[in-house]
Backbone as a chain_set.jsonl record, in Angstrom:
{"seq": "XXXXXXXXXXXXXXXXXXXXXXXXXXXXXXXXXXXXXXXXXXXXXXXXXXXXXXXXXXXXXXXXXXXXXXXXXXXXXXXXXXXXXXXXXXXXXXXXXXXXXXXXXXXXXXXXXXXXXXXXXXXXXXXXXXXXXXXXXXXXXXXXXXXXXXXXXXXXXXXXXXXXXXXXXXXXXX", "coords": {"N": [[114.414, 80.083, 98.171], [117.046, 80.934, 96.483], [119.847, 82.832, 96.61], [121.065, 85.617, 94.555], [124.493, 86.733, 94.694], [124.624, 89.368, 94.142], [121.999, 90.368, 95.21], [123.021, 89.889, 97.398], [124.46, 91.578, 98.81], [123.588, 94.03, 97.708], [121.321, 93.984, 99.426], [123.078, 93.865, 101.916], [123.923, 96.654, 101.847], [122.082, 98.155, 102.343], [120.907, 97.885, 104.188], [122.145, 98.093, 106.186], [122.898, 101.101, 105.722], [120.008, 101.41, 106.724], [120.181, 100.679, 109.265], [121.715, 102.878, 110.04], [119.865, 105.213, 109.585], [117.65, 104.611, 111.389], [119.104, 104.66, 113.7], [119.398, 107.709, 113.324], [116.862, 108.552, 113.901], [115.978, 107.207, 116.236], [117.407, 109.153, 117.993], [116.222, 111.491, 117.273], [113.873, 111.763, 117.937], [114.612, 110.95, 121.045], [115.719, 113.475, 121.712], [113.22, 115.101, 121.121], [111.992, 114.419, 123.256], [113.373, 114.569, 125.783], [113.773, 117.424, 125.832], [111.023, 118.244, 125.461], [110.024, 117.238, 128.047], [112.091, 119.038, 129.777], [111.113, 121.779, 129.323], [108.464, 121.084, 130.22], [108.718, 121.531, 132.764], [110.332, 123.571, 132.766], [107.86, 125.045, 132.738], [106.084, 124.299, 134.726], [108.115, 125.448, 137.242], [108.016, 128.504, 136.592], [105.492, 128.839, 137.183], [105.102, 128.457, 139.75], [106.84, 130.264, 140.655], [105.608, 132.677, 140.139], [103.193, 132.582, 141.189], [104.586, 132.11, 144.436], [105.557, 135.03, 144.319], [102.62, 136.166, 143.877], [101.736, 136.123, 146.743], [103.746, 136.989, 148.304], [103.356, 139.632, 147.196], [100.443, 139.986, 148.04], [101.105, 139.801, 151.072], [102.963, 141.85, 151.823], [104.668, 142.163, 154.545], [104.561, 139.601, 155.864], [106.898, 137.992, 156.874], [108.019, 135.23, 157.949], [105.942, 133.738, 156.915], [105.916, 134.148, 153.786], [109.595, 133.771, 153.863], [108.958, 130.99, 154.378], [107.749, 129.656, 152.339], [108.95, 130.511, 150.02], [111.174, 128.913, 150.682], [109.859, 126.643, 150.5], [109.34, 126.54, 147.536], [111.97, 127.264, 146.051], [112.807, 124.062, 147.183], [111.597, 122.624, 146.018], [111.964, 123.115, 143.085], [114.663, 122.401, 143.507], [114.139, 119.294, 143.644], [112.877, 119.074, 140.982], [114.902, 119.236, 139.245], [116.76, 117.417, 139.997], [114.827, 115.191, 139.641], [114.814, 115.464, 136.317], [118.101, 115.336, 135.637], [117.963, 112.781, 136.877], [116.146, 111.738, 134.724], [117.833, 112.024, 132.369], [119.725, 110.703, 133.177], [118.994, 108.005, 132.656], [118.191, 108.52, 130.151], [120.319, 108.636, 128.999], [121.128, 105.847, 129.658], [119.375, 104.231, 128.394], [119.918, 105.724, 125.618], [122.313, 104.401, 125.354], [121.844, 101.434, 124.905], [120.293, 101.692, 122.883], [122.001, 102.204, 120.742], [124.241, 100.227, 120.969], [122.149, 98.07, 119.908], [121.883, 99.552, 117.446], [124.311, 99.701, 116.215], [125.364, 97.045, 115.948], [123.412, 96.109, 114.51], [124.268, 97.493, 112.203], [126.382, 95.774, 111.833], [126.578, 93.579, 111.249], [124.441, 93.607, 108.945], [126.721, 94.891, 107.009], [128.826, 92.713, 107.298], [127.434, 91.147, 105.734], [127.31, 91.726, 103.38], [130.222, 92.197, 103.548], [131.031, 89.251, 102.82], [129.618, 88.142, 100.778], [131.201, 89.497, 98.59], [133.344, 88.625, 99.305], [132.559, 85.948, 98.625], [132.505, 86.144, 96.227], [134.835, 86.914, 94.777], [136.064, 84.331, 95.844], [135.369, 82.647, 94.11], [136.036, 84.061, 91.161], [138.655, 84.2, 91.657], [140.56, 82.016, 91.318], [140.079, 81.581, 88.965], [140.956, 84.266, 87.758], [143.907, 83.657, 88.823], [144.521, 81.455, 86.969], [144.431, 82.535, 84.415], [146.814, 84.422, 84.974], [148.674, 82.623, 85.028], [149.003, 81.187, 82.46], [149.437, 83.723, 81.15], [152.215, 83.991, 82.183], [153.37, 81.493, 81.167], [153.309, 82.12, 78.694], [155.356, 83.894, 78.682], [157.205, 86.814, 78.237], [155.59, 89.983, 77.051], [155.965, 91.684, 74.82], [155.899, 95.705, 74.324], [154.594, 97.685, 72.811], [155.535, 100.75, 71.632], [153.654, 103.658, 71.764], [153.128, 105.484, 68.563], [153.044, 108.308, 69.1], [154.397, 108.889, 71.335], [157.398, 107.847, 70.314], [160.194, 109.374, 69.708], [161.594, 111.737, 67.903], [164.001, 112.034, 65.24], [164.974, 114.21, 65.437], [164.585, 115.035, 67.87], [166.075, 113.475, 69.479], [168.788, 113.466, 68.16], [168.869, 116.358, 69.785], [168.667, 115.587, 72.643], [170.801, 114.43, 72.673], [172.967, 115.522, 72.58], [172.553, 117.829, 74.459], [173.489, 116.019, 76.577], [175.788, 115.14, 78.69], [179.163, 114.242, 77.66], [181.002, 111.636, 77.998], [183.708, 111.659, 78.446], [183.66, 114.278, 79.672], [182.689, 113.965, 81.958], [184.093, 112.568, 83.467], [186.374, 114.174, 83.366], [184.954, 115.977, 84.931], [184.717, 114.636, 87.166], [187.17, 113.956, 88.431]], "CA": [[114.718, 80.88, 97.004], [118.399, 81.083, 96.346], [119.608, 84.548, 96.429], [122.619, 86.175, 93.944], [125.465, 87.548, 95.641], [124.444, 91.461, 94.064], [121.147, 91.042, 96.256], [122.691, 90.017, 99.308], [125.163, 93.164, 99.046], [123.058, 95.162, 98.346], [120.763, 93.929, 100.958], [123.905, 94.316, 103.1], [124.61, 97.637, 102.187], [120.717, 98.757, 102.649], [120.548, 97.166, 105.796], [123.637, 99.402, 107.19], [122.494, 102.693, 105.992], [118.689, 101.302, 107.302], [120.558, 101.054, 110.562], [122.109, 104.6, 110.429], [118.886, 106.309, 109.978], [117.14, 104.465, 112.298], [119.721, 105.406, 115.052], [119.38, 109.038, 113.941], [115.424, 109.025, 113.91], [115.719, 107.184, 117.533], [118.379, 109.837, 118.428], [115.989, 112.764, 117.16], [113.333, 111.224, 119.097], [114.808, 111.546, 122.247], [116.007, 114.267, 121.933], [112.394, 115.948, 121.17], [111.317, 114.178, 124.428], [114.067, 115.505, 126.568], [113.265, 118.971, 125.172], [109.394, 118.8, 126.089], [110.105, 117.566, 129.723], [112.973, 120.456, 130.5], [110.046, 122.504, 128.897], [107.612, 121.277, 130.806], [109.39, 121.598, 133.676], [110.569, 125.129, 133.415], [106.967, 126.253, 132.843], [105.849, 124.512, 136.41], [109.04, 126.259, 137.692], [107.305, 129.693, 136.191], [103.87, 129.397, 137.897], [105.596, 128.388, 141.273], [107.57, 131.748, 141.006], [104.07, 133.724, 140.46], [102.605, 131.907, 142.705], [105.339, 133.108, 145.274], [105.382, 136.713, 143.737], [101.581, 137.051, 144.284], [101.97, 135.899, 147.671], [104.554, 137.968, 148.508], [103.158, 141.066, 146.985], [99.335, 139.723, 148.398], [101.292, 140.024, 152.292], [104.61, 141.676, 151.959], [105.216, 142.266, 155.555], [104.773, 138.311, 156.531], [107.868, 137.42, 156.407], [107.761, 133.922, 158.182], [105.349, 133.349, 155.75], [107.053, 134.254, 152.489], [110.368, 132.74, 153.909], [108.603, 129.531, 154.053], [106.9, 129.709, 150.942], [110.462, 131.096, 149.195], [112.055, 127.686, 150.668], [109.233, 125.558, 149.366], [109.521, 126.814, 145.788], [113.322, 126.417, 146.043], [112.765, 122.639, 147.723], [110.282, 122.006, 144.491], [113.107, 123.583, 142.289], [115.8, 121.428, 143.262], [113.309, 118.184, 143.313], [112.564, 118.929, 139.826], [116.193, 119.528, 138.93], [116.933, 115.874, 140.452], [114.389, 114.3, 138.563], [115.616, 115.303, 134.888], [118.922, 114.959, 135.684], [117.556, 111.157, 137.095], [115.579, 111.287, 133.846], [118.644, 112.657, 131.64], [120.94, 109.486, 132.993], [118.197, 107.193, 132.387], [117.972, 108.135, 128.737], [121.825, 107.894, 128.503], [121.486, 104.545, 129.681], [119.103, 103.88, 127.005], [120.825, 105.721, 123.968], [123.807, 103.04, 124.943], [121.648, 100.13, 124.664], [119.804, 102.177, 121.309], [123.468, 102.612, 120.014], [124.841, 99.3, 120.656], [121.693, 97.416, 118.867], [121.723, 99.974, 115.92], [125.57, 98.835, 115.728], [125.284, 95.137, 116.052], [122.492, 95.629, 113.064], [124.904, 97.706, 110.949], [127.456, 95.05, 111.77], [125.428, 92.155, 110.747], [124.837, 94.211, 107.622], [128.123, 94.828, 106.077], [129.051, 91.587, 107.243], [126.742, 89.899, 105.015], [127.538, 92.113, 101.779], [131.167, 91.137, 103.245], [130.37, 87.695, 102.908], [129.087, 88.444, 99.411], [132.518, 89.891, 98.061], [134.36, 87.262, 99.746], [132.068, 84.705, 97.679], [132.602, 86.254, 94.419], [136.588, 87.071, 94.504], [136.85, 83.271, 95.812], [135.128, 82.435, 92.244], [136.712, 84.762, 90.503], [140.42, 84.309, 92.134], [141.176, 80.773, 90.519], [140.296, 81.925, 87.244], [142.361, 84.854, 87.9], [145.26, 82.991, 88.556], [144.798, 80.681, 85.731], [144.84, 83.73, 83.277], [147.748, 84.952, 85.11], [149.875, 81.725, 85.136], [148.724, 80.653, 81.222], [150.741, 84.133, 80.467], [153.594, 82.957, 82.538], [153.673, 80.764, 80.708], [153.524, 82.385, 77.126], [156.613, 84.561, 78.392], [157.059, 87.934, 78.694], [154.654, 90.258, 76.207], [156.524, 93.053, 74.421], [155.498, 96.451, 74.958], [154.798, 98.596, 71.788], [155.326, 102.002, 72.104], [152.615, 104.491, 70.864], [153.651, 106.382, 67.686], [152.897, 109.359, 69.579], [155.409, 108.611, 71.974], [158.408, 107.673, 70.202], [161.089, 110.92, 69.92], [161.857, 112.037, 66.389], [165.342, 111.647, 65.113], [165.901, 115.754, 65.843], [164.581, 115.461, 69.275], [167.167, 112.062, 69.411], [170.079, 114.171, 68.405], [168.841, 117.362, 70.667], [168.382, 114.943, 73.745], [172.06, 113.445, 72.431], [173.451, 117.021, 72.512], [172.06, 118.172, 75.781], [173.76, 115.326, 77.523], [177.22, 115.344, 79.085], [180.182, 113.292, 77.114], [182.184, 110.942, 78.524], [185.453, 112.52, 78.435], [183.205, 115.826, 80.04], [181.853, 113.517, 83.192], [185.413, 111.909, 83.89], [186.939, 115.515, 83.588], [184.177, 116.648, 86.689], [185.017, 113.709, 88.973], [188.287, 114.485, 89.059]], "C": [[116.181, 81.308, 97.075], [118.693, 82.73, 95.901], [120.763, 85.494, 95.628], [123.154, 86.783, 95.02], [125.151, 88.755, 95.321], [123.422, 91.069, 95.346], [122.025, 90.452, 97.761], [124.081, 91.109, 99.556], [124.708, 94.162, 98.572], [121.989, 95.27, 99.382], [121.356, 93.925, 101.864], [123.915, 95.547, 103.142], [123.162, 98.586, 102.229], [120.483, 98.46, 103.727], [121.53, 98.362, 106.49], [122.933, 100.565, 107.053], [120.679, 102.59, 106.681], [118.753, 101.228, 109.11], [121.056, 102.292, 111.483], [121.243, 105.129, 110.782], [117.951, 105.538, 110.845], [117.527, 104.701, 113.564], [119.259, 107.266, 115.036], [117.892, 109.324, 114.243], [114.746, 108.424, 115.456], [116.571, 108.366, 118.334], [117.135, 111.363, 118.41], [114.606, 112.552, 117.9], [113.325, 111.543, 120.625], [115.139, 112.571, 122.742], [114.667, 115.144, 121.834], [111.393, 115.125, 122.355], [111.884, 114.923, 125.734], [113.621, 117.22, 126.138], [112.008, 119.474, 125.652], [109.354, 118.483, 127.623], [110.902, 118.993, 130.165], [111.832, 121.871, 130.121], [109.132, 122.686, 129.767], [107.908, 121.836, 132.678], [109.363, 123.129, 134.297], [108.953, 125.84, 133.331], [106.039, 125.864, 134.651], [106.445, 125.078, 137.313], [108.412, 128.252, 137.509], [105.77, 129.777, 136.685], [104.326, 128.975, 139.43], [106.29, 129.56, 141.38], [106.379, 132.789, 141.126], [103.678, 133.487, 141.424], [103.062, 132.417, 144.56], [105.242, 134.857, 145.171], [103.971, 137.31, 144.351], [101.492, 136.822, 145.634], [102.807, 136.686, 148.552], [103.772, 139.916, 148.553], [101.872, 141.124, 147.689], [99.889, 140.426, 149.987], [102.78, 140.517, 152.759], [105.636, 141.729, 153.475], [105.157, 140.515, 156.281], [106.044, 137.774, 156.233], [108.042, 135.945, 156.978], [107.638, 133.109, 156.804], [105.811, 132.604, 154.537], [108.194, 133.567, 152.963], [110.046, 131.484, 153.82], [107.883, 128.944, 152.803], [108.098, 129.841, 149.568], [111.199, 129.651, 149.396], [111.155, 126.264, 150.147], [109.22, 125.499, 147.987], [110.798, 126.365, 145.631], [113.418, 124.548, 146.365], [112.252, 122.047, 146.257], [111.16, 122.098, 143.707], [113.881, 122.239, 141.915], [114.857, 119.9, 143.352], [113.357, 117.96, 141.511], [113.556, 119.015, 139.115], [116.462, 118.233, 139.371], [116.676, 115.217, 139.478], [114.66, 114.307, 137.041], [116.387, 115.028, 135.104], [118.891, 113.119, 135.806], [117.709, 110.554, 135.343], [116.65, 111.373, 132.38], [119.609, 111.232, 131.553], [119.972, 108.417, 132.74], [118.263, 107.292, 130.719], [119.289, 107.995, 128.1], [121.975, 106.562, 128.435], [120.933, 103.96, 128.64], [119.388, 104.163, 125.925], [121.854, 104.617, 124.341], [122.99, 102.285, 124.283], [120.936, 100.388, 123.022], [121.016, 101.538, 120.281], [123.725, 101.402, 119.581], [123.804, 98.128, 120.013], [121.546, 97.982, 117.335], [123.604, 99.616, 115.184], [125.875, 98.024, 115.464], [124.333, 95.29, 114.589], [123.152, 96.155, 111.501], [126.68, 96.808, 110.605], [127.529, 93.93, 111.051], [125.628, 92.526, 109.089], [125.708, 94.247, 106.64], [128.702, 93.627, 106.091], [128.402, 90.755, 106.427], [127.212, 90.327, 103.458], [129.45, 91.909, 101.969], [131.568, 89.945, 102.61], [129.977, 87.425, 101.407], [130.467, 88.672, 98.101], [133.114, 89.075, 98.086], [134.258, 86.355, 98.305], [132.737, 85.148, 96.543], [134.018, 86.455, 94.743], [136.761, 85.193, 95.16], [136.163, 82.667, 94.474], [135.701, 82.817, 91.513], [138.461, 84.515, 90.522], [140.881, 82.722, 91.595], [141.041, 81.053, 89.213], [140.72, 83.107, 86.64], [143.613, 84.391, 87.7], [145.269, 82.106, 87.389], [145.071, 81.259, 84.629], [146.537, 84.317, 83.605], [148.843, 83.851, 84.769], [149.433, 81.049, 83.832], [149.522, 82.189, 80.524], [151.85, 83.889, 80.898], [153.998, 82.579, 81.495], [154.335, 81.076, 78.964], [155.13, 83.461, 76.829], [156.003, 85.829, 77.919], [156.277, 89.179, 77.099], [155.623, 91.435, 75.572], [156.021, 94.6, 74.382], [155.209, 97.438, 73.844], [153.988, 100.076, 71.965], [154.245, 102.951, 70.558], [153.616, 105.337, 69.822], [153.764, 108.011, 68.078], [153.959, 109.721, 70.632], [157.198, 108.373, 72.007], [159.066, 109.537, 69.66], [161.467, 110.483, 68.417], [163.383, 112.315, 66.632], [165.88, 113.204, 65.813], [165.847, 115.858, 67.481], [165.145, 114.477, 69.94], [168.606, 112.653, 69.675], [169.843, 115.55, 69.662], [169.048, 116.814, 72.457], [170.252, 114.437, 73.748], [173.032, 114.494, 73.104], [174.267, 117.86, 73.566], [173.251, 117.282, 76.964], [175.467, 115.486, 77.504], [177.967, 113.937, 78.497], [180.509, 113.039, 78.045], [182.939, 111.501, 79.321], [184.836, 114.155, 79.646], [183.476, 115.063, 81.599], [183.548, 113.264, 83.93], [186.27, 113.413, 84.471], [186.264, 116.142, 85.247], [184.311, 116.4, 87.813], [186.426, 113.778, 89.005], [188.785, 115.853, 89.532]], "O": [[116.408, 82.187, 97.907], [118.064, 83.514, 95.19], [121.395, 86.191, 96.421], [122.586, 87.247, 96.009], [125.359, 89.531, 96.254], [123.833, 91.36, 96.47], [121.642, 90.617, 98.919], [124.534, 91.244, 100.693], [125.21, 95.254, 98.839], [121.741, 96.27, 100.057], [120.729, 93.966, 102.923], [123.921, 96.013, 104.281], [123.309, 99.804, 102.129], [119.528, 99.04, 104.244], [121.285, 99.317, 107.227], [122.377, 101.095, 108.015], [120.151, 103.628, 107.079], [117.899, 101.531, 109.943], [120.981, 102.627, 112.665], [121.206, 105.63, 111.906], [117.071, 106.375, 111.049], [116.738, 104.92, 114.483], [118.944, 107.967, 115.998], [117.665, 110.367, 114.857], [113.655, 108.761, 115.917], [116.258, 108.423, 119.524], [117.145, 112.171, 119.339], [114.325, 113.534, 118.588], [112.466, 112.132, 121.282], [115.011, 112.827, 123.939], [114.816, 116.153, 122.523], [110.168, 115.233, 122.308], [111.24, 115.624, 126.514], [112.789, 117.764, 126.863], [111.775, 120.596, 126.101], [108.789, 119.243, 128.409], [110.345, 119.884, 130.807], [111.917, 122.9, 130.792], [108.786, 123.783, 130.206], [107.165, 122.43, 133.458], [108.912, 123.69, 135.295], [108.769, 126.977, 133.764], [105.575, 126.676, 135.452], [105.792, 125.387, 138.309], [108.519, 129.044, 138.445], [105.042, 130.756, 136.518], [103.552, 129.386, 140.294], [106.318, 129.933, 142.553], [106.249, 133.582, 142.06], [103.776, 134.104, 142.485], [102.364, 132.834, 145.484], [104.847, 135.642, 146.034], [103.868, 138.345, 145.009], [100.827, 137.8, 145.979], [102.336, 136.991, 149.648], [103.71, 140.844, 149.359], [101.723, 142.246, 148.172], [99.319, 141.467, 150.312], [103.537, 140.01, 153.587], [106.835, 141.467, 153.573], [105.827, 140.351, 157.3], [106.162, 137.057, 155.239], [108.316, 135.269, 155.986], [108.343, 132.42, 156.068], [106.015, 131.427, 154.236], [108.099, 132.408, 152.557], [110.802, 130.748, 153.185], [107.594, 127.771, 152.565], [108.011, 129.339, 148.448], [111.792, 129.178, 148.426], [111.574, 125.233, 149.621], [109.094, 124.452, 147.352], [110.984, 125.246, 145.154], [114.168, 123.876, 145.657], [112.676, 121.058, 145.658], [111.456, 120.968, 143.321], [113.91, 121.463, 140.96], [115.54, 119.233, 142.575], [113.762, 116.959, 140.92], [113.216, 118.852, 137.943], [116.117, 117.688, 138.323], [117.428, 114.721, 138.639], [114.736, 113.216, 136.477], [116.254, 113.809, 134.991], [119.54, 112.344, 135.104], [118.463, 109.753, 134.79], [116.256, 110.802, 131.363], [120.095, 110.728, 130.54], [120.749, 107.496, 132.486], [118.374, 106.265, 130.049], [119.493, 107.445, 127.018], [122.647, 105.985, 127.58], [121.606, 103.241, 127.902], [119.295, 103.32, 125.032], [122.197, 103.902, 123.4], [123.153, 102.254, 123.064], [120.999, 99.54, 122.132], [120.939, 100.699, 119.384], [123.634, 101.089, 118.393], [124.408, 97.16, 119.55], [121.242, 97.331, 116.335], [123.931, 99.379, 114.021], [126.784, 97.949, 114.637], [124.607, 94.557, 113.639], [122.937, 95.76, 110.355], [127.594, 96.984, 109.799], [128.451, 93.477, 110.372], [126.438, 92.088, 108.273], [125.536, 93.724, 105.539], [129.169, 93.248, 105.017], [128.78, 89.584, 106.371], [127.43, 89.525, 102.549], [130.111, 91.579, 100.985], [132.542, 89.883, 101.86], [130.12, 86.274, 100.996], [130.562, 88.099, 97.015], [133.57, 88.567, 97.062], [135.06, 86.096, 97.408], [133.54, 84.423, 95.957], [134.232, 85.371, 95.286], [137.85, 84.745, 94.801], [137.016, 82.081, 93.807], [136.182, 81.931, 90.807], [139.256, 84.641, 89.591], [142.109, 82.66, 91.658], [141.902, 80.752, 88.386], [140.886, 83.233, 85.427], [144.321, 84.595, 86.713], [146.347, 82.128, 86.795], [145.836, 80.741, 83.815], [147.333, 84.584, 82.704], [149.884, 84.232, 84.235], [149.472, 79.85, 84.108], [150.173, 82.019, 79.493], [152.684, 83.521, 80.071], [154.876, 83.144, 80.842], [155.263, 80.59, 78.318], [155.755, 83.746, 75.808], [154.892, 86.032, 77.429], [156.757, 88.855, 76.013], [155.947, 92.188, 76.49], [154.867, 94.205, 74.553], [155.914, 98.407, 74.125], [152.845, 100.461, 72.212], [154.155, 102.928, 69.331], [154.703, 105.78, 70.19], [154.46, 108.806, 67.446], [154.333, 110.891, 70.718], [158.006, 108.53, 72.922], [158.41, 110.537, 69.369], [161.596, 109.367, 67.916], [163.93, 112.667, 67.677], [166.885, 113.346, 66.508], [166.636, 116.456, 68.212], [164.813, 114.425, 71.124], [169.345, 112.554, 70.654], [170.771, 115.664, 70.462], [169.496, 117.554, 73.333], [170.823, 114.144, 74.798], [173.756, 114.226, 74.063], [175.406, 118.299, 73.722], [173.734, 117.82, 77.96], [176.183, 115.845, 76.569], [177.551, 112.806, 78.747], [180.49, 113.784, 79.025], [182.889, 111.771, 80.521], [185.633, 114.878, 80.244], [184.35, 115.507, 82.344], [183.937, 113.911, 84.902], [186.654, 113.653, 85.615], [186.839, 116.554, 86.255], [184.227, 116.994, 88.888], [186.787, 113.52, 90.153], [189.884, 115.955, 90.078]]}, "num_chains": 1, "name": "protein.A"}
């Protein structure tokens, strides 16, 4: 099915903005995934602090204890602080590769409703020039000024008036 040049620019230029919002709706995506891990995160971070707390307050004179219990929560802490961060450059690495196929598809895109323009101005551009070089030819067109435009004889002499003589200008440069 042979396809006019309008549809395949504007199927270029639907394709591009179909590539935009699909970057931002993978973009808002990840971002409401990152969001529910650091979430989930801080609330296992918040029952490992109780957890310590009632422990603490359960035996407050063990201190052994509690010190070792205080450096396992911290140990768990920074573990879980690792792993987002892990999980944080991991999804950087994948917004690139997101990025650079939602680019390549809005590249493709414009390139085709490029491709489209091209076509029609190289149709168009010989029978351009043939209009242009058939007046050539007819020599130069004269230019007729609007009635609205031309200056009335008073505002002819007032304009005449206004302006510096001869004899005035010669007088200045010397």
């Amino acid at each position: 099915m042979p396809r006019t040049r309008r549809d395949r620019l504007l199927d270029g230029i639907s394709g591009g903005y179909g590539a935009l919002l699909s970057a931002l709706e993978d973009t808002e995506g990840r971002g409401h995934r990152v969001s529910r891990s650091a979430l989930a995160e801080a609330r296992k971070g918040e029952h490992e602090v109780m957890e310590l707390a009632r422990k603490w307050i359960g035996s407050p004179t063990s201190f052994f204890d509690n010190f070792e219990a205080a450096v396992d929560v911290e140990a768990r802490a920074q573990r879980r602080a690792l792993e987002l961060g892990r999980d944080s450059l991991q999804g950087v690495a994948d917004y690139g590769g997101e990025l650079q196929r939602a680019l390549n598809r809005f590249v493709r895109a414009y390139r085709q409703a490029a491709d489209a323009v091209a076509d029609s101005a190289r149709d168009v551009y010989p029978r351009l020039t043939e209009r242009v070089r058939g007046r050539a030819r007819q020599g130069p067109r004269l230019i007729a000024v609007h009635p609205a435009r031309r200056r009335t004889r008073t505002a002819r002499k007032r304009a005449q008036a206004t302006e510096p003589q001869a004899t005035e200008v010669q007088a200045l440069a010397t």
